[in-house]
PANUTI-251644 format. One line per 3 residues: number of its first residue (from 1); for each residue x, y, z of N, C-alpha, C, O. Coordinates in steps of 0.2 Angstrom, whole numbers, always signed. Layout:
NUM = X/Y/Z/X/Y/Z/X/Y/Z/X/Y/Z | ...
***
This chain:
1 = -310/+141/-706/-307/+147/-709/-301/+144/-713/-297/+141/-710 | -300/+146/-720/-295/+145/-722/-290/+151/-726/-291/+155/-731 | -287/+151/-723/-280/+156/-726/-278/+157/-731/-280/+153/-736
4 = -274/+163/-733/-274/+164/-742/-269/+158/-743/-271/+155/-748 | -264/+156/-741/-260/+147/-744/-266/+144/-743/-265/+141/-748 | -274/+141/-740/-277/+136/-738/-276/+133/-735/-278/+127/-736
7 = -272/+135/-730/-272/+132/-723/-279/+131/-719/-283/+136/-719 | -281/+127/-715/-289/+127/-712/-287/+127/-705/-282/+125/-704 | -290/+130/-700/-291/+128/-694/-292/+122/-691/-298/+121/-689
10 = -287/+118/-691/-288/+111/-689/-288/+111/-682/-287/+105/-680 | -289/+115/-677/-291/+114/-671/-297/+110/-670/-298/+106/-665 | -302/+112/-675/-310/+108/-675/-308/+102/-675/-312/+98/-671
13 = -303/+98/-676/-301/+92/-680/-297/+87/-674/-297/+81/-675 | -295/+90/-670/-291/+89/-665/-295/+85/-660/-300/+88/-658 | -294/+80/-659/-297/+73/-653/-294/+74/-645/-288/+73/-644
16 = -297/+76/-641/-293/+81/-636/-294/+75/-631/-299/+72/-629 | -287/+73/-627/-286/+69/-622/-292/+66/-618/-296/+71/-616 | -293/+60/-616/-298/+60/-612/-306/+60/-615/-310/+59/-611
19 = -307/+62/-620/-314/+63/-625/-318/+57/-624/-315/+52/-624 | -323/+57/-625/-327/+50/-625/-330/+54/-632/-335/+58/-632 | -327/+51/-638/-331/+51/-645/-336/+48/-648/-337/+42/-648
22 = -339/+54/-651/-344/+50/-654/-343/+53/-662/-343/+59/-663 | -342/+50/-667/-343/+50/-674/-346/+54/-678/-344/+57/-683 | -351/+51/-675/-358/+54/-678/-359/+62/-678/-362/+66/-682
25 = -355/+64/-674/-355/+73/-671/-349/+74/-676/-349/+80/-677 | -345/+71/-679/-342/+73/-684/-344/+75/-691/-344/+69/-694 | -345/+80/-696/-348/+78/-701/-342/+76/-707/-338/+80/-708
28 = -341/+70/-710/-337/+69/-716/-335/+74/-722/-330/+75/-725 | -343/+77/-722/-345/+81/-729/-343/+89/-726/-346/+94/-728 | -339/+89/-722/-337/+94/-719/-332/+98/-722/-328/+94/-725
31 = -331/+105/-722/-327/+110/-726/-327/+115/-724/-332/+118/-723 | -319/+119/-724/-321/+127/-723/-321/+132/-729/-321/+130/-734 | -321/+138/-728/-318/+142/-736/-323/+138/-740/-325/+132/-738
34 = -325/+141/-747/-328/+142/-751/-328/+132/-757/-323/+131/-758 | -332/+129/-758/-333/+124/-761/-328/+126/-768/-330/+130/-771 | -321/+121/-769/-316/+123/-772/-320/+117/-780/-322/+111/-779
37 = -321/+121/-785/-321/+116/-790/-317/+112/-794/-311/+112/-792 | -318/+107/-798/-312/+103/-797/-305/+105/-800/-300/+103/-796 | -304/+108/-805/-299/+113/-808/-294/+118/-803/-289/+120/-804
40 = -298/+120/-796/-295/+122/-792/-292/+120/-786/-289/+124/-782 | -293/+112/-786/-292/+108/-781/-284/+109/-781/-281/+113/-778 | -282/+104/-786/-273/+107/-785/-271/+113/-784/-266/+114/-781
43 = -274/+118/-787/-270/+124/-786/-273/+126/-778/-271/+132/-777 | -275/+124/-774/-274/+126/-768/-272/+122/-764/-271/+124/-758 | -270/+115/-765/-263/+111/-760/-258/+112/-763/-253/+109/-761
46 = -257/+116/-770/-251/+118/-771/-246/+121/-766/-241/+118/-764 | -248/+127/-763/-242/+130/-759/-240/+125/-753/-235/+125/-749 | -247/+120/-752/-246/+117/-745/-242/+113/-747/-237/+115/-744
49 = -240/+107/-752/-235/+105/-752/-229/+106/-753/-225/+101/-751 | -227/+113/-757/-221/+117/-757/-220/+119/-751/-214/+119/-749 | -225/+121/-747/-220/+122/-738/-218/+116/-736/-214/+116/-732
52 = -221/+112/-737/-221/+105/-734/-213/+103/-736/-208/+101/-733 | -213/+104/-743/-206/+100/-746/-200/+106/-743/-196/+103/-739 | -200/+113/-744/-195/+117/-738/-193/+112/-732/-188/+109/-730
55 = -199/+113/-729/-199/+112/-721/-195/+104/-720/-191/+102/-716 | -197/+102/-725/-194/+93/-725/-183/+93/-727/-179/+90/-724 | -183/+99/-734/-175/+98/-734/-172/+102/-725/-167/+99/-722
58 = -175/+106/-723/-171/+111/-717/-174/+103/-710/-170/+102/-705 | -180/+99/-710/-179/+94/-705/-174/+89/-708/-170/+87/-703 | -172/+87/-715/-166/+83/-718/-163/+84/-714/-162/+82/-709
61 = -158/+93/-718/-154/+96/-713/-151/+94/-707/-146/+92/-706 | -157/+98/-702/-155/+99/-698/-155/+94/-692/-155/+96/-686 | -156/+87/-694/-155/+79/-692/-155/+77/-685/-152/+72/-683
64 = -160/+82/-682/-160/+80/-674/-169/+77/-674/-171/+78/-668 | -173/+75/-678/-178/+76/-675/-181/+70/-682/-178/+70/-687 | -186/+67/-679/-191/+65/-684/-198/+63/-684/-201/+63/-678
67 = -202/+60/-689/-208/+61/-689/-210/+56/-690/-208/+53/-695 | -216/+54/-686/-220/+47/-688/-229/+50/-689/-231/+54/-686 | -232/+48/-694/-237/+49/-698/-241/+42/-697/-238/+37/-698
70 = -246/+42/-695/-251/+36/-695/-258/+41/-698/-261/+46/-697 | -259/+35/-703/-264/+34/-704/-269/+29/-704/-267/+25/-708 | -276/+29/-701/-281/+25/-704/-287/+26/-704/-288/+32/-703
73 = -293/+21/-707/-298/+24/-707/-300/+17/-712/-296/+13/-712 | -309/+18/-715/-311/+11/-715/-309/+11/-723/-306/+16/-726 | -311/+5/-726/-310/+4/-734/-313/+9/-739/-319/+9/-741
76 = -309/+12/-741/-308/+18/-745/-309/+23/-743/-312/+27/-747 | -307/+25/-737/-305/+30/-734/-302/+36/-738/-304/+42/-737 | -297/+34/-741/-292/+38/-744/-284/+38/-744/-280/+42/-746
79 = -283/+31/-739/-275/+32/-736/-271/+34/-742/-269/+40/-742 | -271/+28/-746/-266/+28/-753/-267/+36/-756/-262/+39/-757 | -275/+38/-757/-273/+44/-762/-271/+50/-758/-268/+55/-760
82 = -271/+49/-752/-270/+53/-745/-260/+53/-745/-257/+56/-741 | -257/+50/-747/-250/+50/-749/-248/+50/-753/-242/+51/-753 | -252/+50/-759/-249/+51/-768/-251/+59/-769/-248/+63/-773
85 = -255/+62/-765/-256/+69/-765/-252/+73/-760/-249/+78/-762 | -253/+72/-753/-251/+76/-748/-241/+76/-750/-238/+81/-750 | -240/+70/-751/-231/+71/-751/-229/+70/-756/-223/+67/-757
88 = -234/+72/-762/-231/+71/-768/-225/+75/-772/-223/+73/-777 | -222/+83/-768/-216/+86/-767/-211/+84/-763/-207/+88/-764 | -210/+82/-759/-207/+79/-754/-201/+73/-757/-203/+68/-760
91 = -194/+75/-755/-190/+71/-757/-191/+61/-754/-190/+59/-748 | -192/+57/-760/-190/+52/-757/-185/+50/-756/-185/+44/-758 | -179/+52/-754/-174/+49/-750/-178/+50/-742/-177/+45/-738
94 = -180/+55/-740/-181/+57/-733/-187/+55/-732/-189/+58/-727 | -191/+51/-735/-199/+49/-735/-200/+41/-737/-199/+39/-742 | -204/+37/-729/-203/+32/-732/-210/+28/-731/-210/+28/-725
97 = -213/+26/-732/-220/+23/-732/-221/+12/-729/-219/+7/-730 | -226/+15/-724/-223/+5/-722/-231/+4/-721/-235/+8/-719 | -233/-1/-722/-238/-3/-722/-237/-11/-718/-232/-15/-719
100 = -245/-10/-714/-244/-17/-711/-252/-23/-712/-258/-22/-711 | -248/-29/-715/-255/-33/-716/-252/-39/-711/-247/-40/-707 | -258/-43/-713/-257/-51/-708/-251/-51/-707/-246/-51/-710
103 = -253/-51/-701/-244/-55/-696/-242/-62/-699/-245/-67/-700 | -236/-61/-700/-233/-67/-701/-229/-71/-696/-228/-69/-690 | -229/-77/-699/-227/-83/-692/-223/-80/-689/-224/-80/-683
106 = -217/-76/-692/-212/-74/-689/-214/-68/-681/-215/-69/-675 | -215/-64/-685/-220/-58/-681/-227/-62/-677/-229/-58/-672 | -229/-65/-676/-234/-70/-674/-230/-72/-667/-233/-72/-661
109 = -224/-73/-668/-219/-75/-662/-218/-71/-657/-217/-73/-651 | -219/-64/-659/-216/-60/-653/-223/-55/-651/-228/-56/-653 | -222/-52/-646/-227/-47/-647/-229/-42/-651/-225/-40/-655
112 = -235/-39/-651/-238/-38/-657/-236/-29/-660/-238/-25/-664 | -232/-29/-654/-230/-19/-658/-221/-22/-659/-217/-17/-660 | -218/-28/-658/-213/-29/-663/-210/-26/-669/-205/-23/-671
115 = -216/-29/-672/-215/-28/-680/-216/-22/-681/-213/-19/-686 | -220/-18/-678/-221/-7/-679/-216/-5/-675/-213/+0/-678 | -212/-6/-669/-206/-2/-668/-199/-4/-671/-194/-1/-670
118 = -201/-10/-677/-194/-8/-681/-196/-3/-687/-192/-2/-691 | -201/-1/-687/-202/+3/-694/-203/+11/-692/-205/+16/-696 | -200/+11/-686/-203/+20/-682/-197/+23/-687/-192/+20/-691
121 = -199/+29/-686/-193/+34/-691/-186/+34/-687/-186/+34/-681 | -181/+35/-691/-175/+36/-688/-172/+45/-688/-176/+49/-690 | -167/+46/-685/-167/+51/-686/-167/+54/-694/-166/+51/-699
124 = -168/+62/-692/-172/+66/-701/-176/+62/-706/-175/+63/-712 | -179/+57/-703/-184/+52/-708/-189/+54/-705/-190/+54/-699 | -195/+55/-712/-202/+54/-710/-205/+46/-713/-203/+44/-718
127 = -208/+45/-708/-211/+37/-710/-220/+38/-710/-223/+41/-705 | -223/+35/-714/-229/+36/-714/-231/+28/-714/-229/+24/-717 | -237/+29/-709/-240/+19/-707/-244/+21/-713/-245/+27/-714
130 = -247/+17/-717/-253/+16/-719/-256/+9/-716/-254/+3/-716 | -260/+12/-713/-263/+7/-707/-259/+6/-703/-253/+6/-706 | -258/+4/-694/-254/+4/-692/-256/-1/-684/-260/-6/-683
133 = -252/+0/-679/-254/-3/-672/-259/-6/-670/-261/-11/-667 | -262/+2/-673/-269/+3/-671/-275/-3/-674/-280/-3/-672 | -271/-9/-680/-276/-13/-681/-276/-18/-675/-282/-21/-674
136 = -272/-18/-671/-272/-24/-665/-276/-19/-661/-277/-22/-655 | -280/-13/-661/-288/-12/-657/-294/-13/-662/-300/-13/-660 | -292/-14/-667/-297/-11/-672/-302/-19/-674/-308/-21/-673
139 = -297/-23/-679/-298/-28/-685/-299/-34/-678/-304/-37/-676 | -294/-35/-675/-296/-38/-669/-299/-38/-664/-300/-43/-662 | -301/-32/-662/-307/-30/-657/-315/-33/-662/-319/-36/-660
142 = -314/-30/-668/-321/-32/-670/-322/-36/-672/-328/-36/-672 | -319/-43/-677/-318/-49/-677/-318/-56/-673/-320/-62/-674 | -315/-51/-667/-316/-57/-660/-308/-61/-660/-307/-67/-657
145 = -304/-57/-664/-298/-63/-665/-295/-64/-659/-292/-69/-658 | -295/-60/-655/-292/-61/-649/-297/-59/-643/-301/-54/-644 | -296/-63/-636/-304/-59/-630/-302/-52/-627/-297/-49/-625
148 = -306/-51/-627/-306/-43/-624/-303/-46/-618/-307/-50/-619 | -301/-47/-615/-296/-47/-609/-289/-46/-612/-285/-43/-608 | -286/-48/-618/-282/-45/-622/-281/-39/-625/-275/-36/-625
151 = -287/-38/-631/-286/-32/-632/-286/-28/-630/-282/-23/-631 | -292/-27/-626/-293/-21/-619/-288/-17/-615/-289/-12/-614 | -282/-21/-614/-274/-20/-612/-272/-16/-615/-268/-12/-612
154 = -273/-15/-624/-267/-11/-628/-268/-7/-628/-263/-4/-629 | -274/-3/-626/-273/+4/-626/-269/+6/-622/-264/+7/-626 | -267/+7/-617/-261/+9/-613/-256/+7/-614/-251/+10/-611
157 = -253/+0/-618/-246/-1/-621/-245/+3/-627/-240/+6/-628 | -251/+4/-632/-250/+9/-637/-250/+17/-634/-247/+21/-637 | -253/+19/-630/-253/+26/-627/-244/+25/-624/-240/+30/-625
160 = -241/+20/-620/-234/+19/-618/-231/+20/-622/-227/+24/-622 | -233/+14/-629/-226/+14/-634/-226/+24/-638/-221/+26/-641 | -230/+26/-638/-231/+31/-642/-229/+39/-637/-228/+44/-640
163 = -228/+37/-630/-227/+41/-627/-218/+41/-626/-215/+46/-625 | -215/+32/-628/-207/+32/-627/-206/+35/-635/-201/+38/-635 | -208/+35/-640/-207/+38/-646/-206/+47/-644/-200/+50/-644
166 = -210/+49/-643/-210/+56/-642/-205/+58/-636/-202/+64/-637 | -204/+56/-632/-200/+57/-628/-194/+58/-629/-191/+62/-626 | -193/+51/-635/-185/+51/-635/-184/+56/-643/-179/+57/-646
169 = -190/+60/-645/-189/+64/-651/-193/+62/-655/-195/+68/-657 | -197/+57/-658/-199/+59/-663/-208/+63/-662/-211/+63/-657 | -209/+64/-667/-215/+68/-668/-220/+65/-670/-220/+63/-676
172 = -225/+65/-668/-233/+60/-671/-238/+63/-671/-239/+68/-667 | -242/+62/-675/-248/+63/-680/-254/+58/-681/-253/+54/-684 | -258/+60/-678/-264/+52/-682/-268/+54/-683/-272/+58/-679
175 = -270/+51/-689/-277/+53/-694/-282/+48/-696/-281/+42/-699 | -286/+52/-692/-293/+44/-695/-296/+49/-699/-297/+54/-697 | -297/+46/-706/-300/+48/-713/-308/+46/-712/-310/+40/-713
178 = -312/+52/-710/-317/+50/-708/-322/+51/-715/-322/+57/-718 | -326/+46/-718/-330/+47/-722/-338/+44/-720/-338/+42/-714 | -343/+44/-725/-348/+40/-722/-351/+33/-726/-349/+32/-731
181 = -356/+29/-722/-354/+24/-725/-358/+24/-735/-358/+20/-740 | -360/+32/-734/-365/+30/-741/-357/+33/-749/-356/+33/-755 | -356/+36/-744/-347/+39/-750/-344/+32/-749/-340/+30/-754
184 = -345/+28/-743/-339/+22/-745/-343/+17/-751/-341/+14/-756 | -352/+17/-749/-353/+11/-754/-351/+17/-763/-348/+14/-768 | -352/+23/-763/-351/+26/-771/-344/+24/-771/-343/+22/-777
187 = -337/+23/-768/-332/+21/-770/-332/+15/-770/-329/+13/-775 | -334/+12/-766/-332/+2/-767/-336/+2/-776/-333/+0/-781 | -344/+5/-776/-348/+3/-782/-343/+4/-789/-342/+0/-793
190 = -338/+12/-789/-334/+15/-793/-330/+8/-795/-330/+5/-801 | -326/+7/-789/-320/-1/-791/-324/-5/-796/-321/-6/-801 | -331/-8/-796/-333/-12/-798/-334/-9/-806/-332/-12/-811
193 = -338/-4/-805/-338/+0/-813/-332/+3/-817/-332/+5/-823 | -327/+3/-814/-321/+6/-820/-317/-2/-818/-314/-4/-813 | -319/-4/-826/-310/-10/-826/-304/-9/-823/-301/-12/-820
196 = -304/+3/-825/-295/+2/-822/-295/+1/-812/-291/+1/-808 | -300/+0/-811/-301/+1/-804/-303/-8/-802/-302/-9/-796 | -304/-13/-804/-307/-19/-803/-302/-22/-798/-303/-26/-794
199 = -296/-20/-800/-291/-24/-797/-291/-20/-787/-289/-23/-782 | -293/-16/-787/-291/-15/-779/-299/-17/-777/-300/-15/-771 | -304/-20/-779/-310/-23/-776/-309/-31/-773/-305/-35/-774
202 = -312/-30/-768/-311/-38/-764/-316/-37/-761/-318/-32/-759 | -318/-46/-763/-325/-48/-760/-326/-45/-753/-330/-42/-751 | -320/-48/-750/-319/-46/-744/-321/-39/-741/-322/-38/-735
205 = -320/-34/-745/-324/-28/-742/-330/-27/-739/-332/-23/-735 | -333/-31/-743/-340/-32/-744/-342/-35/-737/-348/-33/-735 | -337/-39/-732/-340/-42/-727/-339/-37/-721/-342/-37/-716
208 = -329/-32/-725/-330/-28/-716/-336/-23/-717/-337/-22/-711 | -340/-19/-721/-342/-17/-722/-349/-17/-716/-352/-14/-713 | -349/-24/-720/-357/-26/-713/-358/-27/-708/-362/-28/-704
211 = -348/-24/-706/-349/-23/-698/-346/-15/-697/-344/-12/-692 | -349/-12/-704/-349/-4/-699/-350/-1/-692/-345/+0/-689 | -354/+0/-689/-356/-3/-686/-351/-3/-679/-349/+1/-675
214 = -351/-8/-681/-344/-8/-674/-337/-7/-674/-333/-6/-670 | -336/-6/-682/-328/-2/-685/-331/+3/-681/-328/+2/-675 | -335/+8/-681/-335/+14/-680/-333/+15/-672/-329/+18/-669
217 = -338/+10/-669/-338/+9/-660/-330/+10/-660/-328/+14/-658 | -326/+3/-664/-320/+1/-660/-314/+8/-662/-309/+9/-660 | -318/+13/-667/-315/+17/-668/-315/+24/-665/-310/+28/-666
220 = -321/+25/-662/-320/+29/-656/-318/+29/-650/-317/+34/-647 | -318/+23/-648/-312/+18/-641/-305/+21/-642/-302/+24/-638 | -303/+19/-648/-297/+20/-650/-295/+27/-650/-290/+28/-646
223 = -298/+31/-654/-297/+37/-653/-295/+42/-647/-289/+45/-646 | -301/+42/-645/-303/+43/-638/-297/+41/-631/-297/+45/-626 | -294/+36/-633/-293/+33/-627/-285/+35/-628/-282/+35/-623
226 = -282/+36/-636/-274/+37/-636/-272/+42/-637/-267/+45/-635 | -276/+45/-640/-276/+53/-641/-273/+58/-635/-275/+58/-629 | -267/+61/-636/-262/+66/-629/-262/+69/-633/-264/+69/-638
229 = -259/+74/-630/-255/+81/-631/-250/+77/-636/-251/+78/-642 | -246/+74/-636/-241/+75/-638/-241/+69/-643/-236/+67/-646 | -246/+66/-645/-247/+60/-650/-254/+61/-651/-258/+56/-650
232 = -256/+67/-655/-265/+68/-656/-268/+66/-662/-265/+67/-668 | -274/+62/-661/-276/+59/-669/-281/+68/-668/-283/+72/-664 | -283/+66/-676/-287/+72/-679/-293/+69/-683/-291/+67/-688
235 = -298/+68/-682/-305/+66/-687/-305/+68/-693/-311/+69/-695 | -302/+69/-697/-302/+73/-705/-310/+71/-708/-313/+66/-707 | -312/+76/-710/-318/+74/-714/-314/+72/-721/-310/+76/-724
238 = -317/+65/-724/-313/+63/-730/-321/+65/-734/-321/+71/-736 | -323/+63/-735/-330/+63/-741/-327/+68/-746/-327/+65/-751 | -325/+73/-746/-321/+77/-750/-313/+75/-749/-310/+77/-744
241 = -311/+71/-756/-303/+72/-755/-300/+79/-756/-295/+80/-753 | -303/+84/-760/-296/+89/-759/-297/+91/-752/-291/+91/-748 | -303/+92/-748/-302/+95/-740/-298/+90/-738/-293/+93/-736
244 = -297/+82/-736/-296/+80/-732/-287/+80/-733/-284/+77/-728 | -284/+82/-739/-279/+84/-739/-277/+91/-739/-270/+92/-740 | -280/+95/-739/-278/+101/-735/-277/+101/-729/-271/+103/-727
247 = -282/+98/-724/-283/+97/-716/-278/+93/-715/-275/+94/-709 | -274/+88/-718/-268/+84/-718/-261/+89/-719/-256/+89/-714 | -261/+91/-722/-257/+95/-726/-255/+103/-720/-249/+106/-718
250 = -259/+104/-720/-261/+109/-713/-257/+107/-707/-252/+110/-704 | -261/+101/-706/-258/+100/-699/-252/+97/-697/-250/+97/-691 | -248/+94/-704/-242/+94/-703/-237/+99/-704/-233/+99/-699
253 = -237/+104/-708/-234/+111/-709/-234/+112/-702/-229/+112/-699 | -238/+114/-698/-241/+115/-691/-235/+113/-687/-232/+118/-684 | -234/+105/-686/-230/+101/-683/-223/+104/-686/-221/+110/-683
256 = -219/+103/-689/-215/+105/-694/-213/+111/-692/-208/+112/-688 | -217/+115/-693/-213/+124/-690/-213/+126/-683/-212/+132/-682 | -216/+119/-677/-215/+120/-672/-209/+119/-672/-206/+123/-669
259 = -207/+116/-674/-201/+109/-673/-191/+115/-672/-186/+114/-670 | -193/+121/-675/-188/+127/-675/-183/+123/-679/-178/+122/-676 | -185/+120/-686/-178/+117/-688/-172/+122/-691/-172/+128/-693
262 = -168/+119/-692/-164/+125/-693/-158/+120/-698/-157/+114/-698 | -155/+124/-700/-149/+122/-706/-142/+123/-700/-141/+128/-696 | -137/+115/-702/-132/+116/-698/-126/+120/-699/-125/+122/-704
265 = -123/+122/-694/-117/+127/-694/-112/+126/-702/-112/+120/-705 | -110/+129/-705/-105/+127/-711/-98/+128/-709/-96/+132/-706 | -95/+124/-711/-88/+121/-712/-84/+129/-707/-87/+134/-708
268 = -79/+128/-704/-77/+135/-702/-73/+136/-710/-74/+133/-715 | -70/+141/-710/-67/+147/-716/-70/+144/-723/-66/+143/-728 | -77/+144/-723/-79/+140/-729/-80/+148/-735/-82/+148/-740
271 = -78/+152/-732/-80/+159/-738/-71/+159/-740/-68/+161/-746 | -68/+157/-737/-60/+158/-740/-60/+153/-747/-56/+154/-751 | -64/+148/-747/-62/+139/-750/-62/+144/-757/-62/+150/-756
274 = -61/+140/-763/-62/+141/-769/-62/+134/-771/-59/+130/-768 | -66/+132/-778/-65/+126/-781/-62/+129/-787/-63/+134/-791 | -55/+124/-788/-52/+124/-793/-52/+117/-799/-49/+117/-804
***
């Protein structure tokens, strides 16, 4: 069901503690409310982003709380355009985007959510992963980079470190961008046919691709196994980007006007002041 702002009922979407998932029971091509044509795509995450930017100056404000955003999902998912649209209202002072690729020697050194707990939000900051911890279940679980006597372990260090997050304040979100593998080959094929697009193509797509497959397994492990009450991933149907940012856009509003934020006290006798 969707609302007159287009808000959706993201409880469908909601990965509930303890679930043993399967995928397949998701549909990608999934939507509520009436099939939006293209022309009217923007005008209905319009108002969601304008609550979104509200809700963000009064969390600035009111500086007791903050918000970590994860996302992931397989190659062309949607991450990037999933942040050029969803927080495209949203002040970039209070909005800060980190993304994590190969570990470097340095971070190679320490253990492997090092380099992710220096990037968590500070206070009145939203930080959004593009890609994030969860590659140490994912690219390494299916690669073989490390023995499953290792990886097997993080789920419960990431279900820990995500529970010391919330604990001490911040607020979490996690979204796998779920599409299917025949919308990923029409986008990879896309990259190949428009020049302006040639540049975000890598051969290399082409080989995680042949292990769908087991992305999907390691990513139902994942899900399944981290997903709490209080650090819940969401299955987004991506195959349609305006839906898949609605259902983003929803479920943060959602977070957000739990949160009771509020604007801080004003100066005492600030109605006598005048500027001269």
């Amino acid at each position: 069901m969707v609302d007159q702002n287009h808000r959706v009922d993201i409880d469908r979407y909601r990965v509930r503690p303890g679930t043993t998932l399967d995928l397949a029971q998701h549909d990608p091509d999934d939507f509520q409310g009436p099939k939006l044509a293209k022309p009217d795509r923007a005008a209905a995450l319009a108002p969601l982003t304008t609550r979104l930017a509200e809700l963000q100056e009064r969390f600035f404000a009111d500086g007791r709380h903050r918000l970590l955003i994860v996302l992931q999902g397989m190659d062309t998912a949607g991450k990037d355009g999933a942040i050029k649209d969803v927080f495209r209202d949203l002040d970039p002072l209070g909005v800060r985007v980190a993304s994590f690729k190969q570990p470097t020697d340095l971070e190679l050194a320490h253990d492997y959510l090092w380099r992710v707990h220096a990037q968590v939000p500070g206070d009145a900051e939203i930080v959004i992963f593009n890609r994030s911890h969860y590659e140490d279940v994912l690219i390494v679980r299916v690669r073989d980079l490390v023995p499953e006597a290792v990886w097997s372990k993080r789920y419960a260090h990431i279900a820990d470190f995500e529970r010391l997050l919330t604990d001490e304040g911040t607020t979490v979100r996690k979204f796998f961008l779920h599409i299917s593998k025949e919308e990923q080959a029409t986008r990879l094929q896309a990259r190949l046919d428009d020049p302006a697009k040639n540049w975000k193509f890598a051969p290399g797509d082409l080989d995680e691709r042949k292990l769908w497959d087991r992305y999907q397994e390691a990513f139902e492990t994942a899900l399944g196994t981290t997903s709490t009450d209080a650090a819940p991933w969401y299955v987004v149907p991506s195959n349609r980007k305006w839906f898949r940012n609605l259902v983003i856009a929803s479920v943060l509003i959602e977070a957000l006007e739990g949160l009771e934020l509020r604007y801080p006290d004003p100066p005492p006798d600030l109605a006598s002041m005048r500027i001269v």
